[in-house]
C-alpha positions in Angstrom: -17.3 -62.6 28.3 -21.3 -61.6 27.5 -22.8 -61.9 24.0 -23.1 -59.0 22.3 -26.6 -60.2 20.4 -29.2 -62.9 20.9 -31.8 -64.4 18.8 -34.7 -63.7 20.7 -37.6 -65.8 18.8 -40.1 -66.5 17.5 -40.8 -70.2 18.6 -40.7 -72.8 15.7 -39.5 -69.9 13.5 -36.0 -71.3 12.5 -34.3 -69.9 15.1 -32.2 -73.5 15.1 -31.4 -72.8 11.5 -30.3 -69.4 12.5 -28.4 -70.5 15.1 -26.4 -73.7 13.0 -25.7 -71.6 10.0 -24.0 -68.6 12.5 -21.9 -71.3 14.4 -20.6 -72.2 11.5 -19.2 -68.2 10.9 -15.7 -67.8 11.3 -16.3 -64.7 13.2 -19.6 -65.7 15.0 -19.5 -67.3 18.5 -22.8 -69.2 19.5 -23.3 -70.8 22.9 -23.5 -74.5 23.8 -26.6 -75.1 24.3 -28.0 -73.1 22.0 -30.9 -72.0 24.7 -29.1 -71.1 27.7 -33.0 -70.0 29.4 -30.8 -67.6 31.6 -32.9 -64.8 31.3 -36.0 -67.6 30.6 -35.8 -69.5 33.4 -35.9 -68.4 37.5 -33.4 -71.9 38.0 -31.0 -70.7 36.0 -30.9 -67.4 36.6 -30.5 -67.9 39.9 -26.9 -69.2 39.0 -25.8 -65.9 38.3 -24.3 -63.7 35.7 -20.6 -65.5 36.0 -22.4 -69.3 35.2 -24.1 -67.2 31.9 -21.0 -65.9 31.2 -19.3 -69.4 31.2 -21.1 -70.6 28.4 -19.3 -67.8 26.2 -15.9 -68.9 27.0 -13.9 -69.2 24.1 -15.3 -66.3 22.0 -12.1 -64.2 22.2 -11.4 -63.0 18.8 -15.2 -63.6 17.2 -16.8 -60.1 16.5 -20.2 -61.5 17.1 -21.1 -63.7 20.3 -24.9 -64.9 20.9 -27.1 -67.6 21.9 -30.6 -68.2 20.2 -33.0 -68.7 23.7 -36.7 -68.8 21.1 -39.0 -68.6 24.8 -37.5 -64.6 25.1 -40.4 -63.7 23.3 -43.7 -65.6 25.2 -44.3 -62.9 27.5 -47.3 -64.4 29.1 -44.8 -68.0 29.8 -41.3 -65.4 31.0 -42.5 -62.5 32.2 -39.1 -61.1 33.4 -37.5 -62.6 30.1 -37.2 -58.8 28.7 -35.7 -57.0 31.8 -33.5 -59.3 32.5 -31.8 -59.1 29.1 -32.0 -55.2 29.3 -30.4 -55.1 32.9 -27.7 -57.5 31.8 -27.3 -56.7 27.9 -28.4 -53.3 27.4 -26.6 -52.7 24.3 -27.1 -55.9 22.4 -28.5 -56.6 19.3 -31.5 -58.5 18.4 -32.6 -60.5 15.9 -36.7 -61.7 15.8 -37.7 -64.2 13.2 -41.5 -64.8 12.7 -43.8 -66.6 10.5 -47.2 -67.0 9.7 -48.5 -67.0 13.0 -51.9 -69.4 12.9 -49.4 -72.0 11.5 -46.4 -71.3 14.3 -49.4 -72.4 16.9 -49.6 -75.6 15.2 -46.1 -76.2 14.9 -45.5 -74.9 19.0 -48.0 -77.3 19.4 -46.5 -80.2 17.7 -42.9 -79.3 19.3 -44.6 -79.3 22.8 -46.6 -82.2 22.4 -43.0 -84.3 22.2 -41.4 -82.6 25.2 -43.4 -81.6 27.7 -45.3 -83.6 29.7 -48.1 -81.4 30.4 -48.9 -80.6 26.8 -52.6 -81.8 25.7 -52.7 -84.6 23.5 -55.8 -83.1 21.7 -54.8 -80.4 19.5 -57.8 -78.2 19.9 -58.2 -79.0 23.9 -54.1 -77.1 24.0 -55.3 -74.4 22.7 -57.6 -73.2 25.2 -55.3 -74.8 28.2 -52.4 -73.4 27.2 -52.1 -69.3 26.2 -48.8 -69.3 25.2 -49.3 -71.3 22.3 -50.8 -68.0 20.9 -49.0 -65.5 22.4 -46.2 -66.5 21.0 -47.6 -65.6 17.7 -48.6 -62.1 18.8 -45.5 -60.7 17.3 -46.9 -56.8 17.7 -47.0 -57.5 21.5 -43.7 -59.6 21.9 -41.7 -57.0 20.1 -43.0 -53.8 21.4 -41.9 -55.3 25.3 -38.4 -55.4 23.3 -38.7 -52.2 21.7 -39.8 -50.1 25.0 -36.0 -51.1 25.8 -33.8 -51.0 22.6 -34.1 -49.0 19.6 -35.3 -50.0 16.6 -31.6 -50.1 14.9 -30.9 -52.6 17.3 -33.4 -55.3 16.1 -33.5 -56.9 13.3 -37.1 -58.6 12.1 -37.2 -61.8 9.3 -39.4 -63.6 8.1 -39.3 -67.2 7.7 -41.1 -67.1 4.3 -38.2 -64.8 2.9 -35.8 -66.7 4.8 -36.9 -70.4 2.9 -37.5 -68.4 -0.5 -34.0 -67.1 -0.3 -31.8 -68.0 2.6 -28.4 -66.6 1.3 -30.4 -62.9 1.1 -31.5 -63.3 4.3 -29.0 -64.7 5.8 -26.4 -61.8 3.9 -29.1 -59.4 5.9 -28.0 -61.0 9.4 -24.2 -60.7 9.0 -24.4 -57.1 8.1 -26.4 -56.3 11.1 -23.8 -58.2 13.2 -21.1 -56.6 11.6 -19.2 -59.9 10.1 -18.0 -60.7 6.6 -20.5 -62.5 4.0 -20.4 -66.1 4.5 -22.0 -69.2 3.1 -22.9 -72.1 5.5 -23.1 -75.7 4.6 -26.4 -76.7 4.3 -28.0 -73.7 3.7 -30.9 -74.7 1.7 -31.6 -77.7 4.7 -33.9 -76.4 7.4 -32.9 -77.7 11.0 -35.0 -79.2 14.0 -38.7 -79.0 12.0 -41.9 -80.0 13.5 -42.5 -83.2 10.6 -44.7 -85.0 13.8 -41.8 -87.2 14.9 -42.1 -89.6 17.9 -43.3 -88.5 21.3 -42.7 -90.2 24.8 -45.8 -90.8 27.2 -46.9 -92.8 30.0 -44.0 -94.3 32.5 -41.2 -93.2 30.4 -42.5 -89.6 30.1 -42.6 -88.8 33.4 -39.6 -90.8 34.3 -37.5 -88.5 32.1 -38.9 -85.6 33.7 -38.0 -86.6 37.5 -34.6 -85.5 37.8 -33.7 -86.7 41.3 -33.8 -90.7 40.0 -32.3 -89.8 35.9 -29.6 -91.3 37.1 -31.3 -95.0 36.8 -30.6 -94.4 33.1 -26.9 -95.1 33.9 -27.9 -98.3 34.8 -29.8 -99.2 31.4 -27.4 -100.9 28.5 -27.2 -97.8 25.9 -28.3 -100.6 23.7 -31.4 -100.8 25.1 -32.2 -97.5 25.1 -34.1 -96.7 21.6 -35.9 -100.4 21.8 -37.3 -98.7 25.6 -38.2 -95.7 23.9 -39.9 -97.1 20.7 -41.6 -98.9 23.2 -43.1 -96.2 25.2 -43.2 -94.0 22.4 -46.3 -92.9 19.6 -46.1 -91.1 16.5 -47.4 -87.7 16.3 -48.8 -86.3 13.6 -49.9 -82.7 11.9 -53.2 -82.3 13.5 -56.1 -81.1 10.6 -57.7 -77.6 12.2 -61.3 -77.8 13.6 -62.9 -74.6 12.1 -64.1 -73.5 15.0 -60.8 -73.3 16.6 -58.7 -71.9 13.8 -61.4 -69.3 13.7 -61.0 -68.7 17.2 -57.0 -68.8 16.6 -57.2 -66.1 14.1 -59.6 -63.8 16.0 -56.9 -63.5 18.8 -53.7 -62.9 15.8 -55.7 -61.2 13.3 -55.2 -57.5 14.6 -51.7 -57.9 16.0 -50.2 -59.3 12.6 -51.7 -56.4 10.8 -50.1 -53.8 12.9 -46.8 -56.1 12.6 -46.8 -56.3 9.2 -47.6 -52.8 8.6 -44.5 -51.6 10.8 -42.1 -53.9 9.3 -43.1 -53.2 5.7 -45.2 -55.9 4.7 -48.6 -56.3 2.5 -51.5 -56.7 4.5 -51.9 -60.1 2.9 -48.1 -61.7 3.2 -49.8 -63.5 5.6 -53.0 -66.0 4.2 -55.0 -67.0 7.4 -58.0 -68.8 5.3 
């Protein structure tokens, strides 16, 4: 059993919101986990198209089957990402959610700052180490590798402003381009998995969790010790203030490529407000 459609991105874009309201669709399937990284990552898919297929057991019956992988769309971080989902899903439907795109940097940063280890601490320092922050928000050029593959009938483009003005709309929008019945989820009006700063692990604890050949020392830790460990070894982040030099720099690289997106997809020049 192969999904028939995939939420392809954007990064920090409410593709976990996406993803929780369709599971909860009568007639929607969604994987477990909700990023598979088949297409994403050379590990897994190395495992081959039966272990992908795996994850989609138990869809009989549900018209629409998917998984919400958000990395599909960093081209410069997967290369292959796009031919790999053409080769295996050629005639699936995709869904691309984007935002404004010098504020998805921030947030990207903020995500990646709590979970991977070799994320800059200094805000303005990760943006010049580490490209993909920004291509990520260079929505022109992640589409277009999508569209050089699919037509445009078989992507569907939202926006996360009009999905948090009005989610039912936009979320009426998604079912009719997977072909299921209107549905209201729970929550609706409750954004999942947001970048508020939260807690993030460093030092001896951060690269412990990373080294998977000795995770299993965990299972040797009282599960009640575990939060009091990672309070311990843990710091709160916070929503770093932009150093104008760097958000200028940020929006000389978007600037151009949001303009063209926004133009294509039938949005004022302005929807997005960079300054």
């Amino acid at each position: 059993m192969k999904p028939n459609f995939l939420i392809i991105g954007a990064q920090k874009c409410a593709t976990t919101s996406l993803y929780y309201w369709f599971s909860q669709h009568p007639d929607i399937f969604m994987s477990t986990p909700k990023e598979p990284m088949f297409f994403t990552k050379d590990e897994n898919y190395n495992q081959g198209g039966k272990w992908y297929e795996s994850l989609f057991a138990g869809s009989e019956g549900c018209k629409a089957i998917g998984e919400a992988t958000a990395e599909l769309t960093i081209k410069s971080l997967r290369p292959n990402a796009a031919d790999r989902v053409y080769k295996h899903l050629p005639k699936a439907k995709l869904i691309y959610i984007v935002r404004n795109p010098v504020e998805r940097v921030r947030s990207a940063w903020m995500w990646g700052r709590r979970v991977w280890p070799k994320m800059d601490a200094s805000f303005s320092v990760a943006i010049k180490n580490h490209p993909q922050l920004i291509d990520g928000s260079l929505y022109w050029k992640q589409i277009n590798v999508y569209r050089k593959l699919y037509s445009d009938d078989h992507i569907l483009v939202l926006f996360m402003e009009d999905l948090k003005m009005n989610p039912k709309a936009i979320l009426d929008q998604c079912f009719e381009f997977l072909n299921v019945k209107p549905f209201i989820p729970k929550d609706i009006s409750s954004p999942q998995n947001v970048s508020t700063g939260g807690r993030y692990v460093y030092g001896f604890l951060n690269w412990l969790r990373w080294r998977k050949d000795i995770l299993f020392l965990k299972g040797f830790i009282p599960k009640r010790m575990h939060q009091p460990i990672k309070k311990l070894f843990s710091r709160q982040a916070f929503k770093p203030e932009w150093e104008p030099n760097v958000k200028k720099y940020v929006i000389d690289q978007v600037k151009d490529d949001a303009k063209k997106f926004l133009k294509f997809y039938g949005k004022a020049d302005d929807f997005w407000t960079f300054h």
